[in-house]
PDB file of N, CA, C and O in Angstrom:
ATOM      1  N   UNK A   1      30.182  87.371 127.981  1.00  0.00           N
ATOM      2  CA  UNK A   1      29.519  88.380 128.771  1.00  0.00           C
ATOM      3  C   UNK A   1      29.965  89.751 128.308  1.00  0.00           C
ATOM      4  O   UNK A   1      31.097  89.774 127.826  1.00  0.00           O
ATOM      5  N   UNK A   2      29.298  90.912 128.355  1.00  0.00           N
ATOM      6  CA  UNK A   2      29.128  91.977 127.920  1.00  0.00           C
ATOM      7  C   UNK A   2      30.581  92.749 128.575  1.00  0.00           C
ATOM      8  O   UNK A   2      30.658  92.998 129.778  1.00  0.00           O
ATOM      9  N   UNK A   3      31.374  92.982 127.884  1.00  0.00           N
ATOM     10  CA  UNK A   3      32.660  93.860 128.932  1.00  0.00           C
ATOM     11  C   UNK A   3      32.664  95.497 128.457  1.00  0.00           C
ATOM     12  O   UNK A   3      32.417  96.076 127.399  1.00  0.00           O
ATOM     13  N   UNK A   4      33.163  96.007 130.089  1.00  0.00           N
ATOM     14  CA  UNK A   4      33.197  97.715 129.138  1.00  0.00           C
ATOM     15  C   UNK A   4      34.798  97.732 128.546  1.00  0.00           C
ATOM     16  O   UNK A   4      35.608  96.831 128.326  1.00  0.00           O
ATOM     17  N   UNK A   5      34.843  99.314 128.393  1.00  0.00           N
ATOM     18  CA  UNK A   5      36.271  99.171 127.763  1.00  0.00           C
ATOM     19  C   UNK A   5      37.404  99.027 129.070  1.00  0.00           C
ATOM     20  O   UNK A   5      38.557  98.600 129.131  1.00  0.00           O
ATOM     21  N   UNK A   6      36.579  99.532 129.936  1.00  0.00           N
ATOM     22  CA  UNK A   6      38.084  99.422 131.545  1.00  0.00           C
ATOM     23  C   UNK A   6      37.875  97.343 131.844  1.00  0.00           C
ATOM     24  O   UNK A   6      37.779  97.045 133.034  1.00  0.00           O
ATOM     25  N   UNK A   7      37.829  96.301 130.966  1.00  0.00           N
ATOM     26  CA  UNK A   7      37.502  95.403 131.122  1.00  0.00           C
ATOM     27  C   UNK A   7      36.225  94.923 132.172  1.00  0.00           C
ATOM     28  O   UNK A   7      35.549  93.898 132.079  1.00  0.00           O
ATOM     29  N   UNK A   8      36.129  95.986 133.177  1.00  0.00           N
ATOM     30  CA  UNK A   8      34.793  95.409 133.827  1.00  0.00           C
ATOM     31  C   UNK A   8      33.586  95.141 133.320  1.00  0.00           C
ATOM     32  O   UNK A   8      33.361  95.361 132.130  1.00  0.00           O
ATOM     33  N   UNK A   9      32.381  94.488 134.380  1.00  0.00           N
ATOM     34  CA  UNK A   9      31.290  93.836 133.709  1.00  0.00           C
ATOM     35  C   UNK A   9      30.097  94.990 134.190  1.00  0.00           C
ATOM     36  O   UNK A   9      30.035  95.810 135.106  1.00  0.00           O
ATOM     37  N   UNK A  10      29.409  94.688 133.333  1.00  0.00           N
ATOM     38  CA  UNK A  10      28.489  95.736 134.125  1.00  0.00           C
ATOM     39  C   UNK A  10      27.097  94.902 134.288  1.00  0.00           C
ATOM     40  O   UNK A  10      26.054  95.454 133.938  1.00  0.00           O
ATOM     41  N   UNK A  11      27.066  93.472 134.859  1.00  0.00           N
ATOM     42  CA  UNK A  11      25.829  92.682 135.395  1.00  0.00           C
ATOM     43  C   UNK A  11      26.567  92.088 136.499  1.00  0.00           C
ATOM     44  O   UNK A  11      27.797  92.041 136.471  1.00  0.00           O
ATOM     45  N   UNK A  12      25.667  91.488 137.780  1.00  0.00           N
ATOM     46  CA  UNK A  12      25.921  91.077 138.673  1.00  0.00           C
ATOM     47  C   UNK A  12      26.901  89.772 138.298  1.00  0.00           C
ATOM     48  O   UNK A  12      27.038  89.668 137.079  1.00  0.00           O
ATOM     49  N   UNK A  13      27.411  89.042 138.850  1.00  0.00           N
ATOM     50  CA  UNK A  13      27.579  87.514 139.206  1.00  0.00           C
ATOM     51  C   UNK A  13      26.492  86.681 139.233  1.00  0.00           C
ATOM     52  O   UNK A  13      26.531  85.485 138.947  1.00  0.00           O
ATOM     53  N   UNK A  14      25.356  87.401 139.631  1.00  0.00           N
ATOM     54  CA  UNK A  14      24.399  86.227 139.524  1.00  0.00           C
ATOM     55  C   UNK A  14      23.609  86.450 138.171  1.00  0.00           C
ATOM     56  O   UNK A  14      23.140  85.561 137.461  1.00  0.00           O
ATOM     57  N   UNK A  15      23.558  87.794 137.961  1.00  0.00           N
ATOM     58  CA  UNK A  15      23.277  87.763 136.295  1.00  0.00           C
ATOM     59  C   UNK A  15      24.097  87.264 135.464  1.00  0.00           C
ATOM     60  O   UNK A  15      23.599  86.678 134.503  1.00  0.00           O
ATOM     61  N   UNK A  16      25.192  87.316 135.541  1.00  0.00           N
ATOM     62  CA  UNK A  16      26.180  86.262 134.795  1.00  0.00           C
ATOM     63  C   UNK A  16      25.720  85.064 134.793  1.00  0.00           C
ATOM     64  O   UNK A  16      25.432  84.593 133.693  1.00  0.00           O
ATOM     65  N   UNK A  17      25.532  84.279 135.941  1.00  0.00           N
ATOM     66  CA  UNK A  17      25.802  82.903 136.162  1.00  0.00           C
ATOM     67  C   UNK A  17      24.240  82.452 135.420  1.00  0.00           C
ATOM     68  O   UNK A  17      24.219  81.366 134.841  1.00  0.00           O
ATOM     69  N   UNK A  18      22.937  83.305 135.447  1.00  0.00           N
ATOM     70  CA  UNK A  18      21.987  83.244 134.705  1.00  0.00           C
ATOM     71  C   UNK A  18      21.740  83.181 133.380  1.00  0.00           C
ATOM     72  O   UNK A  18      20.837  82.613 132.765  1.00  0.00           O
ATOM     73  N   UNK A  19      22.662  83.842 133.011  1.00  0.00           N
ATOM     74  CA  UNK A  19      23.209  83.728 131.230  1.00  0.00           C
ATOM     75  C   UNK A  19      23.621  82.985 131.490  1.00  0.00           C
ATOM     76  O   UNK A  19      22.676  82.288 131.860  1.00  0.00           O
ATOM     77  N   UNK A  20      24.600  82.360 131.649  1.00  0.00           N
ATOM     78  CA  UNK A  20      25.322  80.753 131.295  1.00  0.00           C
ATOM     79  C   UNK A  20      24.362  79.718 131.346  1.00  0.00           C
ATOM     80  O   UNK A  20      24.089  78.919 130.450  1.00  0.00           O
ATOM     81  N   UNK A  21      23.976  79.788 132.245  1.00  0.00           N
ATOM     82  CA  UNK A  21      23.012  78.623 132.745  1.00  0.00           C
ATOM     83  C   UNK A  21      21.578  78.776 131.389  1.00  0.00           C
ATOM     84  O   UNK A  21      21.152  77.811 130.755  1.00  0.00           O
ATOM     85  N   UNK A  22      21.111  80.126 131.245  1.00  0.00           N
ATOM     86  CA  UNK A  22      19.933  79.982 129.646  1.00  0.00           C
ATOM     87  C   UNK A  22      20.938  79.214 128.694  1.00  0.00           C
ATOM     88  O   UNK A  22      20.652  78.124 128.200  1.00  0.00           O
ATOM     89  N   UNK A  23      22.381  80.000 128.433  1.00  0.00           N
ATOM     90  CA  UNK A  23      22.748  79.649 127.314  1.00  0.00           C
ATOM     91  C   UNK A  23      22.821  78.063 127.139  1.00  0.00           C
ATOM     92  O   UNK A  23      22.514  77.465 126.107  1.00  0.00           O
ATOM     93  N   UNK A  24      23.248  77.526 128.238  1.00  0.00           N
ATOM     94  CA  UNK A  24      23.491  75.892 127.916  1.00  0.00           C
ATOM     95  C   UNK A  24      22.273  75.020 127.634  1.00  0.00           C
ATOM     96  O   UNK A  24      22.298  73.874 127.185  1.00  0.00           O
ATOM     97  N   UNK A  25      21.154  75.774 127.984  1.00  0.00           N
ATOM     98  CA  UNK A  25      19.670  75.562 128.072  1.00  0.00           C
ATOM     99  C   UNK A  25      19.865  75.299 126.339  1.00  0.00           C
ATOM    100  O   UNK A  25      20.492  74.390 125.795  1.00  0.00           O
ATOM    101  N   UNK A  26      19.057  76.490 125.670  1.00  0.00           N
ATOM    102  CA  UNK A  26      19.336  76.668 124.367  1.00  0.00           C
ATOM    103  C   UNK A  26      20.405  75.928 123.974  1.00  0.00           C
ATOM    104  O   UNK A  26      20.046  75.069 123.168  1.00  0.00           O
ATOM    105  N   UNK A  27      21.593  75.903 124.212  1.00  0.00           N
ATOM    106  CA  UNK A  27      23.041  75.319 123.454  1.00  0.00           C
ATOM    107  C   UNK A  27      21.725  73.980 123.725  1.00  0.00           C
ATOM    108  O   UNK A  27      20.768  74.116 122.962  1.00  0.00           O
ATOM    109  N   UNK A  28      21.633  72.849 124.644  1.00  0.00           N
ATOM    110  CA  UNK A  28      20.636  71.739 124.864  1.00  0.00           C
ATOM    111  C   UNK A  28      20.328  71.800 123.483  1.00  0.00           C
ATOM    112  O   UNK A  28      21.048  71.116 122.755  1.00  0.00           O
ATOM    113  N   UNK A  29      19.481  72.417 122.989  1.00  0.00           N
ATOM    114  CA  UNK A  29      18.024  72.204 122.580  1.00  0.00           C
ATOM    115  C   UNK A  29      18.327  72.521 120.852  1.00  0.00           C
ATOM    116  O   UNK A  29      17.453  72.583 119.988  1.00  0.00           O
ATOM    117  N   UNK A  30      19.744  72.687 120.654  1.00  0.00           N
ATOM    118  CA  UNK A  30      20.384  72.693 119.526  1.00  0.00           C
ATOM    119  C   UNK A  30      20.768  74.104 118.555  1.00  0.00           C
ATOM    120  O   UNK A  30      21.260  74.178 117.429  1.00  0.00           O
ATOM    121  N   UNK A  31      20.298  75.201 119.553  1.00  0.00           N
ATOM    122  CA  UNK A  31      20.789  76.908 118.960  1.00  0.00           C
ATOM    123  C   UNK A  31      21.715  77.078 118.398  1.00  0.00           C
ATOM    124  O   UNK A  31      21.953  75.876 118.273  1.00  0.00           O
ATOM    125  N   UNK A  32      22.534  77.544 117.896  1.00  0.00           N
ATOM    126  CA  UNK A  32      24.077  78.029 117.608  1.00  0.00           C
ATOM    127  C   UNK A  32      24.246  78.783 119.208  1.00  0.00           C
ATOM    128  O   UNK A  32      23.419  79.359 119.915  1.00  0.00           O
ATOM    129  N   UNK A  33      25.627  78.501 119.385  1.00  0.00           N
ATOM    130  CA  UNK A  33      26.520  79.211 120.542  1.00  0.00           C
ATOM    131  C   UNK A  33      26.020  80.459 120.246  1.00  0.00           C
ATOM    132  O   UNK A  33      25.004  80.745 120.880  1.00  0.00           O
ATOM    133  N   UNK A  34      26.555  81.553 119.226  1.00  0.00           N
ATOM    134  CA  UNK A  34      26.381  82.811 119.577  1.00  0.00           C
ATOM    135  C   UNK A  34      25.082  83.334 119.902  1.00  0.00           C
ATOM    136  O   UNK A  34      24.880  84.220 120.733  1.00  0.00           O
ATOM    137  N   UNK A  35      23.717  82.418 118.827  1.00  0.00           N
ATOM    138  CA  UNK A  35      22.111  82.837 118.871  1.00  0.00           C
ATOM    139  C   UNK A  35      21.895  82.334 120.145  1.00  0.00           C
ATOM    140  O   UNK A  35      21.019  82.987 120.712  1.00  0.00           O
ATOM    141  N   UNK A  36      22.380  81.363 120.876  1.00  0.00           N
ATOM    142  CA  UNK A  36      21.767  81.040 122.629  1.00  0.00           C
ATOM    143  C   UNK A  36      22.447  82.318 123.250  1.00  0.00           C
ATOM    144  O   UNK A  36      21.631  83.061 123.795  1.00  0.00           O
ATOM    145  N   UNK A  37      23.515  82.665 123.284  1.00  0.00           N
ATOM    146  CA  UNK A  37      24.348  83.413 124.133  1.00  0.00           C
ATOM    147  C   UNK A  37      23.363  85.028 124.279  1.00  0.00           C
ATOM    148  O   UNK A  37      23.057  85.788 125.197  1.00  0.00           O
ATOM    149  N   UNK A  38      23.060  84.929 122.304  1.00  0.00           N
ATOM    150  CA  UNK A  38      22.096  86.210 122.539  1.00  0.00           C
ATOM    151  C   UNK A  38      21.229  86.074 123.191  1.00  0.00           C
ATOM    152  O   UNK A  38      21.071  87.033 123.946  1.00  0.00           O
ATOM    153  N   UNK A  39      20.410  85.182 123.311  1.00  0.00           N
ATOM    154  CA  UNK A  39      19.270  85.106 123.714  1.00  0.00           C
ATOM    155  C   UNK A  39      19.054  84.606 125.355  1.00  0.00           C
ATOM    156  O   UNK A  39      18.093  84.438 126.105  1.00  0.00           O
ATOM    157  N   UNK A  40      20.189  84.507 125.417  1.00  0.00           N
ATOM    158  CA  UNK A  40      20.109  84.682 127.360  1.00  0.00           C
ATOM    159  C   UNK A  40      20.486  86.075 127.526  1.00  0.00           C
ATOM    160  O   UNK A  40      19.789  86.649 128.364  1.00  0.00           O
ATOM    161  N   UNK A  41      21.065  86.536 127.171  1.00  0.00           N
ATOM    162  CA  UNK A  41      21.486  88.002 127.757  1.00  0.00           C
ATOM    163  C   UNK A  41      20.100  88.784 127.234  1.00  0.00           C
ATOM    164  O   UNK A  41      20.216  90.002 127.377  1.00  0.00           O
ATOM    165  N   UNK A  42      19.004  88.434 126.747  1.00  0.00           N
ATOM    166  CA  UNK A  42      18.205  89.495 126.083  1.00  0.00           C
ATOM    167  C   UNK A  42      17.050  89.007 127.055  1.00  0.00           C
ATOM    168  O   UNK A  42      16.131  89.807 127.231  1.00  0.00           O
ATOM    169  N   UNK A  43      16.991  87.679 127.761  1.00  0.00           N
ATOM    170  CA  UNK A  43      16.217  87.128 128.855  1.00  0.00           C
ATOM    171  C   UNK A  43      16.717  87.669 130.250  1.00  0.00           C
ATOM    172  O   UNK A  43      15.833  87.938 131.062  1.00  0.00           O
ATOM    173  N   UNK A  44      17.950  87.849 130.601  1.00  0.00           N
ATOM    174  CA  UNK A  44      18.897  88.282 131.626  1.00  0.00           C
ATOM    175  C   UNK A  44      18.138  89.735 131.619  1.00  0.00           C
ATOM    176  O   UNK A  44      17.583  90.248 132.590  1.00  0.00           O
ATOM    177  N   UNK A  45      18.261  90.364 130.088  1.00  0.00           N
ATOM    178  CA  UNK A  45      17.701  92.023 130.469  1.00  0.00           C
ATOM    179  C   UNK A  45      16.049  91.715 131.089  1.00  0.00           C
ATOM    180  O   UNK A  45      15.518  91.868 132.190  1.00  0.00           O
ATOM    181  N   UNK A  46      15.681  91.312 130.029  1.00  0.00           N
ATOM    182  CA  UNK A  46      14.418  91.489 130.551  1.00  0.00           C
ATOM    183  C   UNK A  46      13.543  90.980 131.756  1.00  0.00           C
ATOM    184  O   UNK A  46      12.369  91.325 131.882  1.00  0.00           O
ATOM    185  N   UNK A  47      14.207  90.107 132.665  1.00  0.00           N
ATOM    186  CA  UNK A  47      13.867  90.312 133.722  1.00  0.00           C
ATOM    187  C   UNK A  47      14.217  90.509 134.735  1.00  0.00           C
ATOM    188  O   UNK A  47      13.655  90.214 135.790  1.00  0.00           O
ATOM    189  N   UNK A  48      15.552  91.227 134.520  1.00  0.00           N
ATOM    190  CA  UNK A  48      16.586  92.403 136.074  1.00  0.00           C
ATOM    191  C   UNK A  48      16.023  93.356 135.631  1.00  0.00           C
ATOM    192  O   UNK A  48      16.002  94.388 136.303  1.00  0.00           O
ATOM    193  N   UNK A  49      15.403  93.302 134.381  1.00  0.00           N
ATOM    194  CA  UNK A  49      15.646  95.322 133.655  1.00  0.00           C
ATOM    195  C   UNK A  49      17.306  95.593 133.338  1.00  0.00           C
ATOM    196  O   UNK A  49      17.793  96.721 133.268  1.00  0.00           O
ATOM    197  N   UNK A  50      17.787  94.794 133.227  1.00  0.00           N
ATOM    198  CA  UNK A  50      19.605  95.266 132.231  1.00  0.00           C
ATOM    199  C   UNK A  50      20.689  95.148 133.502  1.00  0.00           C
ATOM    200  O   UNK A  50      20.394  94.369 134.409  1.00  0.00           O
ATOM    201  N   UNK A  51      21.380  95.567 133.548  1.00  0.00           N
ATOM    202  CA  UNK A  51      22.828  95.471 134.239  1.00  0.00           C
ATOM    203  C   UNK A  51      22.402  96.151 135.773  1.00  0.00           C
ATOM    204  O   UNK A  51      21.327  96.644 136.112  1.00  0.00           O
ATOM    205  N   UNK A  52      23.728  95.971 136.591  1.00  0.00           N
ATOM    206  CA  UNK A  52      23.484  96.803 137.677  1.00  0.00           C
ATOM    207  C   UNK A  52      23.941  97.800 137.765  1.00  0.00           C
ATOM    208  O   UNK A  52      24.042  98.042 138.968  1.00  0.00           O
ATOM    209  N   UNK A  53      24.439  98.872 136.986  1.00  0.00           N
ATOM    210  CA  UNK A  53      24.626  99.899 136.780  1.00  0.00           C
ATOM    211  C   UNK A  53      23.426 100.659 135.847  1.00  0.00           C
ATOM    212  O   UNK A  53      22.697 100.126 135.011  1.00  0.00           O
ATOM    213  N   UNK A  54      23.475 102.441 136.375  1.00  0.00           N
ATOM    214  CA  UNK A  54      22.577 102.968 135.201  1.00  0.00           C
ATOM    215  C   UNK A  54      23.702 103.621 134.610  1.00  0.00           C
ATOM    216  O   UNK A  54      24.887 103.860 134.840  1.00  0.00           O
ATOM    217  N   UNK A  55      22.397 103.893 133.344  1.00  0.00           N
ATOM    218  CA  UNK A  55      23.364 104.249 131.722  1.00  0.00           C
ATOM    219  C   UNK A  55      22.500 104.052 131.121  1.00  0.00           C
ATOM    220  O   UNK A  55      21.442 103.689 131.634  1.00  0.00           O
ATOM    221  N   UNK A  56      22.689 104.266 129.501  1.00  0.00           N
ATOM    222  CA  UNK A  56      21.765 104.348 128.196  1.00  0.00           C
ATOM    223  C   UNK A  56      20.944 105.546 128.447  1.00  0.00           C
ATOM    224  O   UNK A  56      21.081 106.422 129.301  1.00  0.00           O
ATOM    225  N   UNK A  57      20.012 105.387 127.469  1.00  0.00           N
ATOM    226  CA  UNK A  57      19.083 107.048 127.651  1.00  0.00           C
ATOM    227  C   UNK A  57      18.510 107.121 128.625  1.00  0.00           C
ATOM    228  O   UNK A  57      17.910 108.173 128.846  1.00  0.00           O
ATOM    229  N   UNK A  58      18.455 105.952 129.681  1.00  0.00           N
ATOM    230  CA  UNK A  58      17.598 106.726 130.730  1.00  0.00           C
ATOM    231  C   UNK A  58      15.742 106.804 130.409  1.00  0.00           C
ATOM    232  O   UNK A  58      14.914 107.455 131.046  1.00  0.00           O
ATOM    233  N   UNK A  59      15.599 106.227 129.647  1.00  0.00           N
ATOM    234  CA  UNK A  59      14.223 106.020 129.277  1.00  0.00           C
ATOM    235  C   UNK A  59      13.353 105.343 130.676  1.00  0.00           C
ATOM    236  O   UNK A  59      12.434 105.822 131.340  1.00  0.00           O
ATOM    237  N   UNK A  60      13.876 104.404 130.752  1.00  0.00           N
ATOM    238  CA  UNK A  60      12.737 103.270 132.190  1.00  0.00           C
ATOM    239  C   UNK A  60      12.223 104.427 133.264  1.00  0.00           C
ATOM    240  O   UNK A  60      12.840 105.490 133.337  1.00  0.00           O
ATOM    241  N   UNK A  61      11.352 104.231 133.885  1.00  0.00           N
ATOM    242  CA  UNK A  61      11.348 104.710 134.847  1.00  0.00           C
ATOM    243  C   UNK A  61      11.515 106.423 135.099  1.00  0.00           C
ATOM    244  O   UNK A  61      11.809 106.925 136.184  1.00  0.00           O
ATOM    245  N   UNK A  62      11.325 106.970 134.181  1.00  0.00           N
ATOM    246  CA  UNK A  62      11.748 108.810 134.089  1.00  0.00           C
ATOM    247  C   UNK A  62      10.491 109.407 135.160  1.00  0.00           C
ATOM    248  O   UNK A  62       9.304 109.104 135.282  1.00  0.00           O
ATOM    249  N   UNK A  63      11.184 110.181 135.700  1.00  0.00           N
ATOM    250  CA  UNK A  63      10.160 111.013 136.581  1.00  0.00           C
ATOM    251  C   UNK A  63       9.732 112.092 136.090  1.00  0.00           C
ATOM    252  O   UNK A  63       9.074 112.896 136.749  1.00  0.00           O
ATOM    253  N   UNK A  64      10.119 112.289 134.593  1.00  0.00           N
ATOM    254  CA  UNK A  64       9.226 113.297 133.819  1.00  0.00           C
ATOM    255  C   UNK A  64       8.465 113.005 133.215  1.00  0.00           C
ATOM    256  O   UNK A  64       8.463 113.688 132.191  1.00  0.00           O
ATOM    257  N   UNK A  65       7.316 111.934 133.251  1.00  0.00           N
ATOM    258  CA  UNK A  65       6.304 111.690 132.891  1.00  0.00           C
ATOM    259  C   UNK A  65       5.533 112.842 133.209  1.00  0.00           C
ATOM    260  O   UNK A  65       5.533 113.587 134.189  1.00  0.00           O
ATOM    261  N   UNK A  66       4.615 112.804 131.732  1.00  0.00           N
ATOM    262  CA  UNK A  66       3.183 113.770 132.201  1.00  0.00           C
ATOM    263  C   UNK A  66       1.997 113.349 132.907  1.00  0.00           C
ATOM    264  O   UNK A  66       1.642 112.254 132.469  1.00  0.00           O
ATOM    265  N   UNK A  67       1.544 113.604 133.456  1.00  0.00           N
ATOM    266  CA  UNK A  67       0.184 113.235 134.689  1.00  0.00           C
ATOM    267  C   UNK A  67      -1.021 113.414 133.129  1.00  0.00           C
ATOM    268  O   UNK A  67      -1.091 114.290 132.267  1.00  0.00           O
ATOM    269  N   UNK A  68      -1.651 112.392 133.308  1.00  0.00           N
ATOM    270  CA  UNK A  68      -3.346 112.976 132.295  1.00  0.00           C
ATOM    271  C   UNK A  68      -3.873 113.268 133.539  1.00  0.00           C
ATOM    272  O   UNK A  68      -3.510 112.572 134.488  1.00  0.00           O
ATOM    273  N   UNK A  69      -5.112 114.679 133.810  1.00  0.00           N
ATOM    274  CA  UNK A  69      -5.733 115.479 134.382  1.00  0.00           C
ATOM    275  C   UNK A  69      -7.033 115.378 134.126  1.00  0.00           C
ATOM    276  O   UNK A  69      -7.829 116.154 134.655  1.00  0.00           O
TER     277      UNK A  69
END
């Protein structure tokens, strides 16, 4: 799981426990450990939208969108 540098996590427990649970999926179905591991955490983002903290550029969701007129 993804750690910062103060060792904390920055996804829930239940996003955790959701990655584990893809990864063993994939691990199943014969992936390599690290290519399942990626590929739950890249399933984990994409449907929380990423961690429970904000951070990164800040792109999602900006309220400076332009209006078309």
């Amino acid at each position: 799981m993804p750690k910062r540098k103060d060792g904390t996590s920055k996804y829930t427990e239940k996003q955790e426990r959701k990655a584990d649970h893809i990864a063993e999926q994939y691990r199943e179905k014969g992936v390599a450990k690290k290519e399942a591991e990626a590929r739950a955490w890249a399933t984990v983002n994409k449907q929380d939208g990423g961690g429970k903290n904000p951070g990164g550029s800040g792109r999602k969701g900006s309220s400076s969108k332009k209006e078309d007129k």
